[in-house]
MARBA-3410 file (N, C-alpha, C, O; in Angstrom, 1 decimal):
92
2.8,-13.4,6.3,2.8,-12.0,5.7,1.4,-11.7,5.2,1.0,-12.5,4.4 ~ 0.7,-10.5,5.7,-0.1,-10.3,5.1,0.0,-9.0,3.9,0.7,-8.0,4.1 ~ -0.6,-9.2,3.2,-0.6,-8.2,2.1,-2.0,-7.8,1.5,-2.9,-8.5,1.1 ~ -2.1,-6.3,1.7,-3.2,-5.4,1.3,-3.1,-4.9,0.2,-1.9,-4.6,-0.1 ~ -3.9,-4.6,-0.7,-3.9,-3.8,-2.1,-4.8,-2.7,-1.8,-6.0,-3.0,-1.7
-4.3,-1.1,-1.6,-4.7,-0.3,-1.4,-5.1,0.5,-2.8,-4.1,0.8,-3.6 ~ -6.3,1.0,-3.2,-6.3,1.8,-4.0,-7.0,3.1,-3.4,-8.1,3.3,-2.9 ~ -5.9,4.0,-3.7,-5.9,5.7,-3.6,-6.8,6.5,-4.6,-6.6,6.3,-5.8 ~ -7.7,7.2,-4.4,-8.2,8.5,-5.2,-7.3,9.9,-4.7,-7.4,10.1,-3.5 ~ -6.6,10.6,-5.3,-5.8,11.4,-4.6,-6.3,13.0,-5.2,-7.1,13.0,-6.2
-6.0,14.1,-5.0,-5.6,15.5,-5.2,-5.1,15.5,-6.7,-3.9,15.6,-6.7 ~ -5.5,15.5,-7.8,-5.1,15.1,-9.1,-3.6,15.7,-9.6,-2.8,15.2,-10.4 ~ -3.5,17.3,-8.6,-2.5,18.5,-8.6,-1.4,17.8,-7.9,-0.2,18.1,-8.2 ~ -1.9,16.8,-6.7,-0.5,16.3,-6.1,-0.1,14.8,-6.2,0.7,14.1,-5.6 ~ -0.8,14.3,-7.2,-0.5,12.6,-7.3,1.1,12.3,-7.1,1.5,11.4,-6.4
1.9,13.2,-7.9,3.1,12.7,-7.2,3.6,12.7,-5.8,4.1,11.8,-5.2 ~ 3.2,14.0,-5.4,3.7,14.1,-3.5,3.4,13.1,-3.0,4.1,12.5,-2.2 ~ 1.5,12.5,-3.5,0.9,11.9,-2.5,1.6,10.7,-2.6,1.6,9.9,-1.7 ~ 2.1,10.2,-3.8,3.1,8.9,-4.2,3.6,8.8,-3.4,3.4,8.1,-2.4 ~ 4.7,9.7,-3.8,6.1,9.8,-2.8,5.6,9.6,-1.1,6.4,8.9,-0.4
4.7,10.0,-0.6,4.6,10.5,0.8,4.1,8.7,1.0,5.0,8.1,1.5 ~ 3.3,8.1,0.9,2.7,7.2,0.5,4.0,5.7,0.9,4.2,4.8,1.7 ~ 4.5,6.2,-0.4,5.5,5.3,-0.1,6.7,5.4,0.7,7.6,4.6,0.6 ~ 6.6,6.4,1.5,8.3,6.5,2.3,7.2,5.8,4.0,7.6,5.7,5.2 ~ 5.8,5.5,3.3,5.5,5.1,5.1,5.9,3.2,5.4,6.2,2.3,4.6
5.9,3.2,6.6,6.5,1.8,7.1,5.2,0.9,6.4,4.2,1.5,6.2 ~ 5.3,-0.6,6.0,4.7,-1.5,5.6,4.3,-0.9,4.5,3.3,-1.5,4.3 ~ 4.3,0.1,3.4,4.1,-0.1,2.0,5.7,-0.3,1.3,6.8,0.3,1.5 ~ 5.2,-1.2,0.3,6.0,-1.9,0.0,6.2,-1.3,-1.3,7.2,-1.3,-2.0 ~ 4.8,-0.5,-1.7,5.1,-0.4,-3.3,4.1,1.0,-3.6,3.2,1.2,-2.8
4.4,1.8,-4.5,2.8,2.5,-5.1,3.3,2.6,-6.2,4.4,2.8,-6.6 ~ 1.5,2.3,-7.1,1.7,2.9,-8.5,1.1,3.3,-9.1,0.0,2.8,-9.4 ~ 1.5,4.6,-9.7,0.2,5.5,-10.6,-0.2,4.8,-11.9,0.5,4.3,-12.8 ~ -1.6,5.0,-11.7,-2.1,4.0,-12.5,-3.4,4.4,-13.0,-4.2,5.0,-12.2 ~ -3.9,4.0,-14.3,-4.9,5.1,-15.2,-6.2,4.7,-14.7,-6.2,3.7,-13.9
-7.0,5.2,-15.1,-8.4,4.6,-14.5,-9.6,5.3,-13.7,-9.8,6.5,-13.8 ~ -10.2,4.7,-13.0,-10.9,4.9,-11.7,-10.3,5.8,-10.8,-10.6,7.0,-10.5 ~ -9.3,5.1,-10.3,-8.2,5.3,-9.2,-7.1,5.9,-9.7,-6.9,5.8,-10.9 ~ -6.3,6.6,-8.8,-5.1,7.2,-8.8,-3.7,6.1,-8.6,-2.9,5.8,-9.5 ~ -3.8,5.9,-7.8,-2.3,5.1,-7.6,-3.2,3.5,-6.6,-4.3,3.3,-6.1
-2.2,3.0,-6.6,-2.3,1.8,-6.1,-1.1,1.4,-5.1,0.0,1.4,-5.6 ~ -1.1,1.0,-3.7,-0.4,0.4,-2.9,-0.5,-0.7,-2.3,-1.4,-1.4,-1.8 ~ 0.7,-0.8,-2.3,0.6,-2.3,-1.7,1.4,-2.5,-0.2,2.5,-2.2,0.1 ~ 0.5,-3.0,0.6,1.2,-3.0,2.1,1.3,-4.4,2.5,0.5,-5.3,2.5 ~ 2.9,-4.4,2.8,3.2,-6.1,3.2,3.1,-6.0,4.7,4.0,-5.3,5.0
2.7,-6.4,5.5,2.5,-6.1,7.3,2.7,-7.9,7.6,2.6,-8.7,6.7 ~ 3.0,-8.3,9.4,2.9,-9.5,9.7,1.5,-9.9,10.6,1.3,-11.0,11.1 ~ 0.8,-9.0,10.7,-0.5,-8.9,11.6,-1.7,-7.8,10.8,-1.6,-6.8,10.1 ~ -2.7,-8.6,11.3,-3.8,-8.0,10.2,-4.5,-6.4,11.2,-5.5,-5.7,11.1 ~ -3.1,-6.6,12.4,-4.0,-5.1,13.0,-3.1,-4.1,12.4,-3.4,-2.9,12.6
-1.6,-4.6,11.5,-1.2,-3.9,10.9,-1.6,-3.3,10.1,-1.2,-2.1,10.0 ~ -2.3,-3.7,9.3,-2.6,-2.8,8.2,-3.7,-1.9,8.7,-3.7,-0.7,8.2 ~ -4.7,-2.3,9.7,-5.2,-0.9,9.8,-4.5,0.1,10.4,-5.0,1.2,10.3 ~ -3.1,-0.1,11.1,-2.1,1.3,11.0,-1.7,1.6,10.4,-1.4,2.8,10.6 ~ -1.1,1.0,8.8,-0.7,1.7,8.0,-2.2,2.4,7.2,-2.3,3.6,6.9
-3.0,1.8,7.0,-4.4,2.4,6.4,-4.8,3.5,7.0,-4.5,4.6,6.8 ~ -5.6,3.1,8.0,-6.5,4.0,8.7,-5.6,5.3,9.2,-5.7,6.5,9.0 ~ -4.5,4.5,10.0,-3.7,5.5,10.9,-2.8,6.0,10.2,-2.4,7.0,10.9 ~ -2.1,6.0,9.2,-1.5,7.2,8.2,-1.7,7.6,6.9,-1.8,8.8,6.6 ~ -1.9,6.3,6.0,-2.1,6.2,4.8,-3.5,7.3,4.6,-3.4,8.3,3.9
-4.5,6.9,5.1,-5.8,7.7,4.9,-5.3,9.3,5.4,-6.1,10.1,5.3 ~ -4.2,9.5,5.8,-3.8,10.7,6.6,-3.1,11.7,5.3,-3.3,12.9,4.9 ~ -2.4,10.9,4.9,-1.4,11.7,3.7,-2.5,12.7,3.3,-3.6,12.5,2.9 ~ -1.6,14.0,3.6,-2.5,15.4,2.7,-2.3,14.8,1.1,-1.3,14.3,0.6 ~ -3.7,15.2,0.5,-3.9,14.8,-0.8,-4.9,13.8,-1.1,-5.7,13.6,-2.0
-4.5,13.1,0.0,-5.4,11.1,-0.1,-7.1,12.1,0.3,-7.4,12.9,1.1 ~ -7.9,11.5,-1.2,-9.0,12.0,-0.6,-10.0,10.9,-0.8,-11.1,11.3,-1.1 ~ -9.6,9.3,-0.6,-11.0,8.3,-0.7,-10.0,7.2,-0.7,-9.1,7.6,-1.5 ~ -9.8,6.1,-0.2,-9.2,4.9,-0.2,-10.3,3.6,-0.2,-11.4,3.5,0.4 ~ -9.6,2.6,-1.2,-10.6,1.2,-0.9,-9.3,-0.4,-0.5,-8.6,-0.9,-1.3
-9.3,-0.6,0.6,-8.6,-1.7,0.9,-8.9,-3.4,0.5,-9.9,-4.1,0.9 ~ -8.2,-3.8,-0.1,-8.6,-5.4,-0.8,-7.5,-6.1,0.4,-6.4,-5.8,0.3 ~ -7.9,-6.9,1.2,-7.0,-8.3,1.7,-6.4,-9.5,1.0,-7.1,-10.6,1.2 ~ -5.8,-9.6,0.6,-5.4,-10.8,-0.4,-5.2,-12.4,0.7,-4.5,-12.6,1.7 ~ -6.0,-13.0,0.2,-5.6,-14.8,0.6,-4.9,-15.0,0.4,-4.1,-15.3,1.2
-4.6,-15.1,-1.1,-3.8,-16.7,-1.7,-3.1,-15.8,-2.4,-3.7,-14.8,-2.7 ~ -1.7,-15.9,-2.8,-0.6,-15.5,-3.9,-0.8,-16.2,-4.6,-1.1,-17.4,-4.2 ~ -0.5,-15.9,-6.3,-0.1,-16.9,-7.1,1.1,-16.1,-7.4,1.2,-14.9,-7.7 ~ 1.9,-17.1,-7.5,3.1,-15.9,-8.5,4.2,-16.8,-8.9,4.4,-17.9,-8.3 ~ 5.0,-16.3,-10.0,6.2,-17.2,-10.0,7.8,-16.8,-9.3,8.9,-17.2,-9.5
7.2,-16.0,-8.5,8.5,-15.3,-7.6,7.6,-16.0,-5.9,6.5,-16.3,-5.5 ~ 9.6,-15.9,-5.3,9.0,-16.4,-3.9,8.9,-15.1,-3.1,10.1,-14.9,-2.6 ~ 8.2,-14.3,-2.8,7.6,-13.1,-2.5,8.1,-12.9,-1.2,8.8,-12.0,-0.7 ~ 7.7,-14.4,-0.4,7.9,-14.1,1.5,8.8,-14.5,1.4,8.9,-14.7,2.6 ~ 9.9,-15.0,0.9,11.1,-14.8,1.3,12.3,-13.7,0.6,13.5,-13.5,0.9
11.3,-13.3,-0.5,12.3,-11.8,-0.5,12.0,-10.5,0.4,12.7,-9.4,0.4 ~ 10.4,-10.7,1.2,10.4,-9.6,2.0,10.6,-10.5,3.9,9.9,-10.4,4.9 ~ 11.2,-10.9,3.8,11.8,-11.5,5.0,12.9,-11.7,5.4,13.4,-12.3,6.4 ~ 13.5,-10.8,4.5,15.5,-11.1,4.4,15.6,-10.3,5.7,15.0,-9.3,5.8 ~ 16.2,-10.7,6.6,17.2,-9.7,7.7,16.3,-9.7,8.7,16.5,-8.9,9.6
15.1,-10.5,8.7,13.9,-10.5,9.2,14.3,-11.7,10.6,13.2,-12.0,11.1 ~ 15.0,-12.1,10.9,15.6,-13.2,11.5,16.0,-12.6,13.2,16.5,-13.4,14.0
END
């Protein structure tokens, strides 16, 4: 499983649409508005690393509103939850 951390600068007037729109696309897993620099933050769980430039490039950068994206690749998880196998259920 690969996982991207997408951070959004969005339309300040539509941060919610661009949320919502954001998150109803295939391989994000999550978004969250969030204070700062950036607008919201997403997170894309894909099983191939040409995946994510379809959800990135090929829609995510698309959502009316998205006006500047920066993509982080994550290596290594740390966490105390088992992550790939709660996004792998039914995955069989």
């Amino acid at each position: 499983m690969i996982t991207a951390i997408v951070f959004v600068k969005a339309d300040v007037a539509r941060i919610p649409e661009v949320a919502e729109a954001i998150a109803s696309l295939d391989g994000v897993s999550e978004v969250y508005s969030v204070t700062g620099q950036i607008d919201l933050i997403a997170l894309v769980r894909v099983r191939e690393h040409e995946d994510v430039a379809s959800v990135v490039a090929d829609r995510l950068n698309k959502v009316e509103g998205v006006t500047e994206t920066e993509t982080h690749i994550a290596f290594r998880t740390y966490s105390q939850h088992d992550l790939e196998s709660a996004f792998s259920i039914g995955l069989d």
